[in-house]
N, CA and C atoms as a LAMMPS dump frame, in Angstrom:
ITEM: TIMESTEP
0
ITEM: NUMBER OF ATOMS
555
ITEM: BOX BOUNDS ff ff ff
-5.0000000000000000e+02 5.0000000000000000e+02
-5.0000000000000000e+02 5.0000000000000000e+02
-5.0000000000000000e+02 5.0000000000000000e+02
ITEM: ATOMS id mol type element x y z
1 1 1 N 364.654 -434.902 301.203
2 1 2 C 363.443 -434.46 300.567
3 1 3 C 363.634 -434.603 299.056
4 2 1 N 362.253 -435.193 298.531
5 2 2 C 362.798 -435.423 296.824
6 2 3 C 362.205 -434.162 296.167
7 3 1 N 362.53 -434.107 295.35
8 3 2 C 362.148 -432.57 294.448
9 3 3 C 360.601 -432.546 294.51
10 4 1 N 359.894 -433.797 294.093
11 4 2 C 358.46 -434.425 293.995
12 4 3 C 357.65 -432.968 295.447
13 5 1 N 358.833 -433.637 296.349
14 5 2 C 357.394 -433.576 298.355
15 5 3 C 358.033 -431.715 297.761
16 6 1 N 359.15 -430.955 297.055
17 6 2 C 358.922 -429.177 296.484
18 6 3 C 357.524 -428.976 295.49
19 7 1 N 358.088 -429.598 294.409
20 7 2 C 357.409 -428.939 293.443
21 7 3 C 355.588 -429.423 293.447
22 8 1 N 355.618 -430.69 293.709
23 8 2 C 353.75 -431.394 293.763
24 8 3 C 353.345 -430.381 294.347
25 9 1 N 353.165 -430.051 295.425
26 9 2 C 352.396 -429 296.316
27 9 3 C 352.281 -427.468 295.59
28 10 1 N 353.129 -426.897 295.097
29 10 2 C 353.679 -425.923 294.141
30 10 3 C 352.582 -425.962 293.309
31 11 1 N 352.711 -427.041 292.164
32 11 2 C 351.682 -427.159 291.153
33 11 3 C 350.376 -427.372 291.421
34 12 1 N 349.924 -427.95 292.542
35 12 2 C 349.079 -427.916 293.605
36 12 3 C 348.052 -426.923 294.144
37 13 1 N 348.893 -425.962 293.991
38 13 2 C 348.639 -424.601 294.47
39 13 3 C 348.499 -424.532 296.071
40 14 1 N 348.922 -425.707 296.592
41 14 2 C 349.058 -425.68 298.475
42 14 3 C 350.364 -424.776 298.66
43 15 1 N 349.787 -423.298 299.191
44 15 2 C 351.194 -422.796 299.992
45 15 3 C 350.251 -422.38 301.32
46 16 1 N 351.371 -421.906 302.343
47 16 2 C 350.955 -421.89 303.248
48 16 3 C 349.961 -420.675 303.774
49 17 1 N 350.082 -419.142 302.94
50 17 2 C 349.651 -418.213 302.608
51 17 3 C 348.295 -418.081 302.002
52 18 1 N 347.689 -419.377 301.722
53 18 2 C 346.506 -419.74 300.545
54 18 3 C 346.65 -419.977 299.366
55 19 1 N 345.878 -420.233 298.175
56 19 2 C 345.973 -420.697 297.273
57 19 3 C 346.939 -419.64 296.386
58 20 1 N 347.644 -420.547 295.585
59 20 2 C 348.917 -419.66 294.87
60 20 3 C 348.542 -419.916 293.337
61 21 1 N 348.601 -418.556 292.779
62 21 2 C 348.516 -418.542 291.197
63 21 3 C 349.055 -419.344 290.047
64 22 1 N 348.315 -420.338 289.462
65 22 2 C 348.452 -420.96 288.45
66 22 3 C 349.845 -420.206 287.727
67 23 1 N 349.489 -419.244 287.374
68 23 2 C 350.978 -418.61 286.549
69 23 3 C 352.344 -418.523 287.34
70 24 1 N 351.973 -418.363 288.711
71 24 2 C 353.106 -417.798 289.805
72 24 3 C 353.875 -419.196 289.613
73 25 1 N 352.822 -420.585 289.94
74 25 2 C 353.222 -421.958 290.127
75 25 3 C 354.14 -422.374 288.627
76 26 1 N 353.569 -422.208 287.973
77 26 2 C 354.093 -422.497 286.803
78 26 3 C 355.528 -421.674 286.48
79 27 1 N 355.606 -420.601 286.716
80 27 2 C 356.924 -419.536 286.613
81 27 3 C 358.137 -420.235 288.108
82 28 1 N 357.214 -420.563 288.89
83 28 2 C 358.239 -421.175 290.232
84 28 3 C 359.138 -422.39 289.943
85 29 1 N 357.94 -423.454 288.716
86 29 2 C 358.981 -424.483 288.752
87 29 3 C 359.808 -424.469 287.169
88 30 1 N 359.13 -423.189 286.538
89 30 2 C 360.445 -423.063 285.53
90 30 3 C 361.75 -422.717 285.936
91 31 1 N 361.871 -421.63 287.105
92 31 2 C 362.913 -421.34 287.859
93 31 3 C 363.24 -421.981 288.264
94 32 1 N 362.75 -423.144 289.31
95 32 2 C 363.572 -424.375 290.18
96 32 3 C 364.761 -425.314 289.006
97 33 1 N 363.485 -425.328 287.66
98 33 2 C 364.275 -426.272 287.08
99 33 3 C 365.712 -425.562 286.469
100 34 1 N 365.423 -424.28 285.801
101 34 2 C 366.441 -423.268 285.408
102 34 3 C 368 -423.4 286.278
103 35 1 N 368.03 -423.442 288.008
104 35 2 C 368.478 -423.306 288.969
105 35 3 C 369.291 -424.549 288.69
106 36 1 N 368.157 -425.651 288.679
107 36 2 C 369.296 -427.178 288.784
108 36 3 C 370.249 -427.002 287.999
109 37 1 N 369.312 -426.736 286.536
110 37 2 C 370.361 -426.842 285.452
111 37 3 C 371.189 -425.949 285.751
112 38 1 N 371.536 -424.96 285.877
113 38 2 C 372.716 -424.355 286.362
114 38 3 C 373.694 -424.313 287.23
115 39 1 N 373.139 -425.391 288.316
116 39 2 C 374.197 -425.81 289.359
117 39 3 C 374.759 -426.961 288.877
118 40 1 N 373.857 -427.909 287.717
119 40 2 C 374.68 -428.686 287.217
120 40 3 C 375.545 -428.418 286.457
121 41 1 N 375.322 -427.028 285.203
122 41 2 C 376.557 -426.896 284.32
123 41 3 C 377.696 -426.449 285.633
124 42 1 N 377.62 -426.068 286.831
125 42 2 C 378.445 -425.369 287.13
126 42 3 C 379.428 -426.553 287.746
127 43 1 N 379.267 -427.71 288.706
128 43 2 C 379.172 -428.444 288.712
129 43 3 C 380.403 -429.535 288.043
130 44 1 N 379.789 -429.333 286.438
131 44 2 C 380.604 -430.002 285.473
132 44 3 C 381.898 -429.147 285.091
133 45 1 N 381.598 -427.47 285.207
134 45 2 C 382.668 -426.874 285.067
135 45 3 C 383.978 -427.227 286.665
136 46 1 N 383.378 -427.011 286.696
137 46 2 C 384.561 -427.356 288.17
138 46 3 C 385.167 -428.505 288.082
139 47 1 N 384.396 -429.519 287.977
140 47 2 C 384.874 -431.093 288.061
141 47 3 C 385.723 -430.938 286.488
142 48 1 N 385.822 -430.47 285.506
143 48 2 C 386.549 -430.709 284.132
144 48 3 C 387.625 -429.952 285.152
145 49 1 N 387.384 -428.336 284.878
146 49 2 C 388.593 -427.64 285.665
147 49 3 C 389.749 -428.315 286.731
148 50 1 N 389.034 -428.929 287.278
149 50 2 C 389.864 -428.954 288.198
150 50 3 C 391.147 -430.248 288.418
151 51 1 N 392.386 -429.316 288.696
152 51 2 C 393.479 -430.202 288.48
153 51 3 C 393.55 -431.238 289.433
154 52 1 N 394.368 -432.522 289.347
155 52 2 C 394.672 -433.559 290.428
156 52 3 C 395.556 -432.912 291.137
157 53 1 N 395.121 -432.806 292.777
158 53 2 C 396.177 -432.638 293.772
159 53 3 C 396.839 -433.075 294.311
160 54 1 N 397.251 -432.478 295.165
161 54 2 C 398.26 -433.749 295.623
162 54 3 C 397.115 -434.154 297.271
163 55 1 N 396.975 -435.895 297.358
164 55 2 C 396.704 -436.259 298.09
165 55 3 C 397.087 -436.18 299.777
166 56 1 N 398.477 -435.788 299.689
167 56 2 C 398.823 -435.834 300.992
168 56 3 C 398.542 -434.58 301.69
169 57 1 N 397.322 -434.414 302.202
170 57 2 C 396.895 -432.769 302.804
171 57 3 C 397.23 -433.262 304.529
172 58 1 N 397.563 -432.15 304.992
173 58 2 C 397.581 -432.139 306.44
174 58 3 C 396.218 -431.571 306.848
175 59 1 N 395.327 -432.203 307.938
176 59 2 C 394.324 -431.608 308.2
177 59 3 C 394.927 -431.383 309.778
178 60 1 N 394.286 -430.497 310.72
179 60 2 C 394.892 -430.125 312.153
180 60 3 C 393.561 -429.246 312.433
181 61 1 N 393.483 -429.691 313.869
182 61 2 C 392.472 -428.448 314.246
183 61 3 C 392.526 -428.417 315.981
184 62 1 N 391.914 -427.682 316.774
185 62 2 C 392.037 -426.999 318.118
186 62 3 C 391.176 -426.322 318.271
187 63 1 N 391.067 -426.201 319.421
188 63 2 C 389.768 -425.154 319.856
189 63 3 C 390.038 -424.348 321.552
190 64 1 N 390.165 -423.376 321.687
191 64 2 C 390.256 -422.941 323.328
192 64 3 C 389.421 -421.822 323.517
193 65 1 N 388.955 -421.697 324.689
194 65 2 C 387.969 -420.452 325.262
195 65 3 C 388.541 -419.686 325.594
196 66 1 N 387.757 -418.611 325.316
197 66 2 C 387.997 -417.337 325.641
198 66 3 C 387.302 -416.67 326.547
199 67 1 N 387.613 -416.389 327.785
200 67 2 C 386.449 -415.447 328.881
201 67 3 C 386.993 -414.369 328.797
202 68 1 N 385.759 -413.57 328.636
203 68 2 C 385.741 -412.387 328.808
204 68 3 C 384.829 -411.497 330.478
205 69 1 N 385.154 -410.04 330.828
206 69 2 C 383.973 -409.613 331.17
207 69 3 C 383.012 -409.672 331.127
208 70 1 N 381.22 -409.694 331.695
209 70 2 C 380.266 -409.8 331.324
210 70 3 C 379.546 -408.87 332.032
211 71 1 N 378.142 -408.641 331.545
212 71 2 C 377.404 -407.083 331.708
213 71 3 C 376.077 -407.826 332.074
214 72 1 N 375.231 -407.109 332.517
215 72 2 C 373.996 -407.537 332.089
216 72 3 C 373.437 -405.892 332.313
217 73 1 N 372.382 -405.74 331.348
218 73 2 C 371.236 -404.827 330.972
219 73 3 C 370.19 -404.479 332.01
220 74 1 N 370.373 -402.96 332.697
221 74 2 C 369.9 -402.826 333.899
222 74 3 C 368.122 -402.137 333.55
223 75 1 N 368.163 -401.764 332.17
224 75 2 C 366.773 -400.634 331.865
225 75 3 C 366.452 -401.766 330.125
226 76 1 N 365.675 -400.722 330.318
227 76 2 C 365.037 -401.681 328.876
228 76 3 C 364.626 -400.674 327.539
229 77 1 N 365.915 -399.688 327.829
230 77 2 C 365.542 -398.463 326.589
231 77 3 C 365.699 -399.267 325.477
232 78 1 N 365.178 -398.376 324.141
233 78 2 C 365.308 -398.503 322.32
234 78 3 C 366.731 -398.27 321.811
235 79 1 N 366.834 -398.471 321.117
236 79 2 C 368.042 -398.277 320.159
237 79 3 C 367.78 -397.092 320.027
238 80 1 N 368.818 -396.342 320.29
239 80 2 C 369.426 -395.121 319.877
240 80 3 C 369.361 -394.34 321.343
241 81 1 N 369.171 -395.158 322.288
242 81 2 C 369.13 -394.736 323.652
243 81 3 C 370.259 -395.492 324.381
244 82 1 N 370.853 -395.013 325.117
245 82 2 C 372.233 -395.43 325.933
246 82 3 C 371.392 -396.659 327.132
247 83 1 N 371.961 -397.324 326.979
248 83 2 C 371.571 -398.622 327.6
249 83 3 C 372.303 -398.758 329.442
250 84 1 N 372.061 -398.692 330.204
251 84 2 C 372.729 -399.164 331.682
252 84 3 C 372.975 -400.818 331.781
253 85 1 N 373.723 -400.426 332.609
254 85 2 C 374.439 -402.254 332.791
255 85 3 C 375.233 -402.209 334.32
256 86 1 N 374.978 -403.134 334.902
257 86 2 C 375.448 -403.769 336.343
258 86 3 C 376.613 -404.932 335.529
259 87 1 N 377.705 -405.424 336.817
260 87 2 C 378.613 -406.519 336.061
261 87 3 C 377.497 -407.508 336.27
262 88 1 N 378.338 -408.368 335.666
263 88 2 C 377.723 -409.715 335.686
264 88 3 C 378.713 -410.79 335.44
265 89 1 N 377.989 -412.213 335.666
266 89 2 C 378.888 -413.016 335.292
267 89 3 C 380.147 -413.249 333.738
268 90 1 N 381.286 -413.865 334.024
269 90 2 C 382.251 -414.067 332.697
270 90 3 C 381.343 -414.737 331.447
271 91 1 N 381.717 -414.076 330.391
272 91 2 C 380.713 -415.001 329.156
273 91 3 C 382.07 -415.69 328.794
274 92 1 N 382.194 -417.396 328.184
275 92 2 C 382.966 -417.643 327.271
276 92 3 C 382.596 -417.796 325.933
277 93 1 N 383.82 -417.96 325.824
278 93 2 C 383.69 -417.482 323.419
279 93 3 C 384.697 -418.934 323.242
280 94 1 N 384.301 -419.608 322.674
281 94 2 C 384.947 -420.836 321.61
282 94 3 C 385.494 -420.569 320.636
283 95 1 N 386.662 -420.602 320.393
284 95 2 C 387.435 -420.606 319.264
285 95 3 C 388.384 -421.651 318.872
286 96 1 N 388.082 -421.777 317.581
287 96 2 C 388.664 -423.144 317.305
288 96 3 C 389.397 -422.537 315.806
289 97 1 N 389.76 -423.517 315.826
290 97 2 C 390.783 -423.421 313.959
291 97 3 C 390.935 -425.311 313.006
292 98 1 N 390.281 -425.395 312.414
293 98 2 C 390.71 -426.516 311.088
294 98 3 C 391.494 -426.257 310.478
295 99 1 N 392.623 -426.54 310.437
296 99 2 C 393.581 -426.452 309.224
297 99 3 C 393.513 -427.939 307.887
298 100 1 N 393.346 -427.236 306.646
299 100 2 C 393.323 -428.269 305.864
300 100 3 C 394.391 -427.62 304.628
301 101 1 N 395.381 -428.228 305.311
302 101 2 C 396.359 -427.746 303.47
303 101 3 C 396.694 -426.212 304.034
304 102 1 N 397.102 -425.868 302.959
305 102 2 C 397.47 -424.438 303.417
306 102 3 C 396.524 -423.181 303.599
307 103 1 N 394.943 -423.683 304.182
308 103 2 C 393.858 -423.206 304.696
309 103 3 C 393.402 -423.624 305.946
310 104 1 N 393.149 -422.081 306.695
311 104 2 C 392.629 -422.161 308.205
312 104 3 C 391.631 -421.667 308.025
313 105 1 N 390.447 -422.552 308.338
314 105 2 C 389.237 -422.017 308.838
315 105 3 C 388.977 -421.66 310.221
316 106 1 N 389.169 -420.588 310.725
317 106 2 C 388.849 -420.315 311.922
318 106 3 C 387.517 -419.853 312.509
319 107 1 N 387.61 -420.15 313.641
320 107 2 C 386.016 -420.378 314.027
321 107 3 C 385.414 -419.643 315.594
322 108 1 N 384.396 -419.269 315.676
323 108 2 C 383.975 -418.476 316.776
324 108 3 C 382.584 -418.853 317.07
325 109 1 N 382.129 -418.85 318.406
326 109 2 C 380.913 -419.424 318.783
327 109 3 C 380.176 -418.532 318.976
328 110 1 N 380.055 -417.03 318.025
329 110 2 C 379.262 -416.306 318.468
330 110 3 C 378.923 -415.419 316.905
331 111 1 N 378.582 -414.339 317.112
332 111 2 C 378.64 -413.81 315.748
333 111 3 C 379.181 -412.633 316.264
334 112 1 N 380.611 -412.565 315.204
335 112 2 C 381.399 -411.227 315.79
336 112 3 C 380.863 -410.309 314.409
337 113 1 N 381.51 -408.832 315.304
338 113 2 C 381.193 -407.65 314.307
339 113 3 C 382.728 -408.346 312.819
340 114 1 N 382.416 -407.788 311.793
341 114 2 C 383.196 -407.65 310.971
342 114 3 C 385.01 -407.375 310.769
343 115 1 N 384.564 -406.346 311.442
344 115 2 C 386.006 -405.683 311.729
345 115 3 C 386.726 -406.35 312.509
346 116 1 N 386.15 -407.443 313.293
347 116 2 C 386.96 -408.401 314.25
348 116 3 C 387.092 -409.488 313.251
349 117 1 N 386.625 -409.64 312.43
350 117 2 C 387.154 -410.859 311.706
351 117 3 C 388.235 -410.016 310.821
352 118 1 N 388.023 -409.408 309.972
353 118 2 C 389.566 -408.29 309.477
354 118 3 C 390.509 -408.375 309.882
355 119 1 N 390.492 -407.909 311.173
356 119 2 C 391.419 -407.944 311.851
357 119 3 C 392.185 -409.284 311.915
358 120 1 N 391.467 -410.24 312.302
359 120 2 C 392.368 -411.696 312.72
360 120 3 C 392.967 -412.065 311.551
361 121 1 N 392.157 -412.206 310.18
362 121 2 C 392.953 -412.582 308.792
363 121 3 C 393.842 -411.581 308.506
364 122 1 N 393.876 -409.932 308.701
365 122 2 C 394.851 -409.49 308.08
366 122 3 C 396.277 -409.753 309.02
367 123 1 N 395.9 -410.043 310.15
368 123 2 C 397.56 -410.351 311.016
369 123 3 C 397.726 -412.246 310.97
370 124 1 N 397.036 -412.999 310.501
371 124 2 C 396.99 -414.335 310.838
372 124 3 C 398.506 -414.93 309.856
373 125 1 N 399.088 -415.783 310.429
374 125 2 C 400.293 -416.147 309.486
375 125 3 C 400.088 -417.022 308.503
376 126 1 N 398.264 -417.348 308.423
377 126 2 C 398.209 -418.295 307.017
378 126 3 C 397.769 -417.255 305.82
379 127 1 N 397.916 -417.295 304.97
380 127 2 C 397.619 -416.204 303.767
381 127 3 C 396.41 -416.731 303.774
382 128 1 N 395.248 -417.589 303.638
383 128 2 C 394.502 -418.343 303.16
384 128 3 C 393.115 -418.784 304.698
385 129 1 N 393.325 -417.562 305.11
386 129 2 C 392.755 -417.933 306.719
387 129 3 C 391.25 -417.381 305.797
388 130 1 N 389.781 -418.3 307.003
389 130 2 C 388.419 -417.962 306.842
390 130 3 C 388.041 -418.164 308.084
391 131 1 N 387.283 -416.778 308.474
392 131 2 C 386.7 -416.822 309.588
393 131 3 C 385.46 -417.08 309.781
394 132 1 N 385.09 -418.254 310.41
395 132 2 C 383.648 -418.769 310.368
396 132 3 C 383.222 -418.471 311.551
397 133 1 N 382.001 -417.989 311.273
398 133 2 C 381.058 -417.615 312.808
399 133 3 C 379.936 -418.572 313.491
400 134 1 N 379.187 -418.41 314.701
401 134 2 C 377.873 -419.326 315.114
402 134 3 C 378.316 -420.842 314.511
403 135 1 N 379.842 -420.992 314.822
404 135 2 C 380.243 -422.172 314.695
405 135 3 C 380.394 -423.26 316.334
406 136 1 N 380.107 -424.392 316.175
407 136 2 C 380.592 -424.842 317.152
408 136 3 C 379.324 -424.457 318.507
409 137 1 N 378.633 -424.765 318.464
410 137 2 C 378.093 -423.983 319.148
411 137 3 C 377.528 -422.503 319.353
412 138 1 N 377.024 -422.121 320.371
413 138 2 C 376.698 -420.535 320.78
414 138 3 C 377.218 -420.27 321.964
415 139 1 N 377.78 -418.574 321.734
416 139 2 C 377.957 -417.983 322.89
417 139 3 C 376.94 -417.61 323.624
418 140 1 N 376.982 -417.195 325.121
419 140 2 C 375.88 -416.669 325.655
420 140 3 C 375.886 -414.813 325.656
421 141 1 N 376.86 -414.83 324.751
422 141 2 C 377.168 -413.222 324.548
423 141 3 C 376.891 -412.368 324.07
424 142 1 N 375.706 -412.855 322.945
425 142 2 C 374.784 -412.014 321.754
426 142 3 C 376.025 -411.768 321.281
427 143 1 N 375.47 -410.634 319.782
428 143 2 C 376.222 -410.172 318.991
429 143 3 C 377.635 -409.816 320.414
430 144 1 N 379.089 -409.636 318.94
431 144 2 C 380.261 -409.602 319.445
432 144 3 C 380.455 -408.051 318.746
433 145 1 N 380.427 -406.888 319.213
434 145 2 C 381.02 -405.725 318.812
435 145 3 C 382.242 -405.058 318.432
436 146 1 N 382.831 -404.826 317.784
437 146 2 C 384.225 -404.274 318.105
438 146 3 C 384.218 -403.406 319.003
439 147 1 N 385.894 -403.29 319.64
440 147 2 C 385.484 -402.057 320.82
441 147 3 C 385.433 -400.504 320.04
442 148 1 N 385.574 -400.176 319.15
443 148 2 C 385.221 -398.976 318.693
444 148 3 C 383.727 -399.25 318.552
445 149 1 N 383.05 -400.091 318.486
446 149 2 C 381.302 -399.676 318.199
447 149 3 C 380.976 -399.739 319.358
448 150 1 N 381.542 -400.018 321.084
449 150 2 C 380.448 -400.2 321.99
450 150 3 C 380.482 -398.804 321.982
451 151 1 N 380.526 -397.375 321.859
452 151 2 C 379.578 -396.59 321.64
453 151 3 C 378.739 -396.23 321.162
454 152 1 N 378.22 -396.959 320.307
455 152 2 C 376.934 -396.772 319.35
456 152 3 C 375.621 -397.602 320.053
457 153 1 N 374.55 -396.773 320.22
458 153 2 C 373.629 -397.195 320.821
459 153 3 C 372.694 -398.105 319.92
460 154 1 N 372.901 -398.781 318.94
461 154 2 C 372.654 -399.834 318.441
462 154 3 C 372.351 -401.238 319.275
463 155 1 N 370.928 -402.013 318.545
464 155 2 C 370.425 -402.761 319.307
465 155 3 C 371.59 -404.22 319.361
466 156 1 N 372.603 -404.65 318.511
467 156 2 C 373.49 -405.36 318.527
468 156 3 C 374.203 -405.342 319.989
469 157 1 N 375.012 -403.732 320.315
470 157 2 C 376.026 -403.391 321.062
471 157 3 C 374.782 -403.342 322.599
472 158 1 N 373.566 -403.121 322.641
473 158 2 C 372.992 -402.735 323.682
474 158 3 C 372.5 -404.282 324.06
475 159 1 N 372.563 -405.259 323.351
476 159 2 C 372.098 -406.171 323.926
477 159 3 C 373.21 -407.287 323.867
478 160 1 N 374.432 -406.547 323.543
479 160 2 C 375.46 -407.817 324.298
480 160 3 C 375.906 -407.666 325.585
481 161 1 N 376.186 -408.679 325.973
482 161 2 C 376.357 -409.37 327.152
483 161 3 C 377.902 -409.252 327.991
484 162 1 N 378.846 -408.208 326.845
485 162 2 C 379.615 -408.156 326.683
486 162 3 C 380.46 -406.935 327.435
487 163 1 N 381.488 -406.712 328.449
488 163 2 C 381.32 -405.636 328.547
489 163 3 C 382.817 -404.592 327.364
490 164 1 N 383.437 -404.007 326.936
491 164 2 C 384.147 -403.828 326.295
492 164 3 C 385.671 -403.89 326.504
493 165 1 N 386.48 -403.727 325.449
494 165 2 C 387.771 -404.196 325.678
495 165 3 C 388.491 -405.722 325.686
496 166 1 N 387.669 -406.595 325.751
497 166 2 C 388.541 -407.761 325.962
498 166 3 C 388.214 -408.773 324.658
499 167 1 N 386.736 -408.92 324.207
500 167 2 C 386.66 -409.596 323.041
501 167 3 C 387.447 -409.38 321.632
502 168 1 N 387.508 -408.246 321.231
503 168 2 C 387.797 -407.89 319.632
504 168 3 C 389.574 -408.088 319.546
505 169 1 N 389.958 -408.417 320.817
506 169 2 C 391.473 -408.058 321.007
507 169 3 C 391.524 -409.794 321.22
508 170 1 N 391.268 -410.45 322.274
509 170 2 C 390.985 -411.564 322.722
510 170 3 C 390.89 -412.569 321.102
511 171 1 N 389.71 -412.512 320.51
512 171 2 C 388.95 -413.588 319.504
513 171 3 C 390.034 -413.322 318.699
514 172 1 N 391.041 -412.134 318.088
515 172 2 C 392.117 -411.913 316.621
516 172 3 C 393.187 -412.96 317.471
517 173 1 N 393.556 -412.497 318.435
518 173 2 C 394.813 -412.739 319.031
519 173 3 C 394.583 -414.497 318.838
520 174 1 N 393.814 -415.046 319.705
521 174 2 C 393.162 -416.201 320.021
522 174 3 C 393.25 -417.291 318.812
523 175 1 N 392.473 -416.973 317.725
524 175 2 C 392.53 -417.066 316.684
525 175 3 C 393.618 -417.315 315.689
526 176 1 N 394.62 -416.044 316.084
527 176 2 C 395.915 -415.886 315.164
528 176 3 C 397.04 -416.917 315.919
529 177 1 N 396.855 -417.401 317.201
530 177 2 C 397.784 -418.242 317.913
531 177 3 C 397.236 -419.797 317.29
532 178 1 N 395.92 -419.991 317.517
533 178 2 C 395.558 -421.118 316.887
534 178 3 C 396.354 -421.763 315.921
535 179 1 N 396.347 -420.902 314.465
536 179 2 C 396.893 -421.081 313.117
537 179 3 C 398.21 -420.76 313.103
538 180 1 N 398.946 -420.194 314.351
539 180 2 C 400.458 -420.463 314.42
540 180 3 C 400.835 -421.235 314.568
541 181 1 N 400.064 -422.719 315.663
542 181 2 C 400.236 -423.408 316.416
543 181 3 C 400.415 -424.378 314.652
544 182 1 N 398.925 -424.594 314.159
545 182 2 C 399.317 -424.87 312.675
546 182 3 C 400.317 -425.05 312.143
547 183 1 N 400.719 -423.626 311.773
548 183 2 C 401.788 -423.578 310.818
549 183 3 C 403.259 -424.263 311.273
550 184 1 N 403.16 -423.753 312.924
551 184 2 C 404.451 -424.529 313.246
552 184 3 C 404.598 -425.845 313.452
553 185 1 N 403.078 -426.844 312.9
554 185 2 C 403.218 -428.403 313.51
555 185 3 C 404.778 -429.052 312.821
């Protein structure tokens, strides 16, 4: 898309909401332009900054599943109401790891709670680990909870698919073997 098919319509006053204020339009593409220019000084700062490396990077990467338990949702209460659940079929979770240089991006096919990503970088043996989420695909597991939150009747924890105990332990561990496998190539 060229800047032209943003801003023409803008000045235009075509938004999708109805016609948009001459002043609003005019203040929108002082900002757009404000924005460039600033991703360009930033841009130039980096590219001066930055030192020659060394070319020879090791890149490495892997990926293995993870099954867990699975639940399914027997009532159809609100958040802040305790939810019922029958078993159900195993959900799997994808986890993978890129290693580039002395950085692991590690990766999960779902969106975990927080504290499960914490967890995996503060025990992982690369100093330099990133945990990337809704990578690689999707789980069929909805949100990923830690097991201290599946008591909270929150619409996250009530509508995963998940039943507790095996993910938050599973995805660190999983994860932290990945980037061993790494470190020890």
């Amino acid at each position: 898309m060229v800047r032209e098919d943003v801003e023409g319509p803008l000045r235009e006053g075509l938004v999708p909401h109805g016609k948009l204020d001459p002043k609003v339009a005019d203040r929108l593409e002082r900002w757009i332009e404000s924005e460039g220019q600033l991703l360009g000084e930033e841009v130039i700062r980096v590219m001066t900054n930055t030192r020659n490396g060394n070319g020879d990077v090791a890149i490495w990467g892997a990926q293995k599943t993870l099954s867990c338990a699975g639940r399914q949702r027997t009532n159809a209460g609100r958040e802040g109401e305790p939810g019922t659940y029958k078993d159900s079929d195993a959900v799997n979770i994808r986890l993978g790891m890129v290693g580039i240089g002395d950085i692991a991006l590690a990766t999960v096919n779902a969106e975990i709670y927080t504290t499960i990503s914490q967890r995996a970088k503060r025990h992982s043996p690369l100093a330099n680990t990133v945990v990337v989420t809704l990578a690689n695909g999707r789980a069929s597991s909805g949100y990923i909870p830690d097991d201290a939150s599946f008591g909270h009747n929150t619409f996250q924890v009530l509508g995963s698919r998940l039943k507790p105990g095996c993910a938050e332990q599973g995805i660190a561990n999983g994860l932290n073997d990945l980037v061993a496998k790494y470190v020890a190539r």
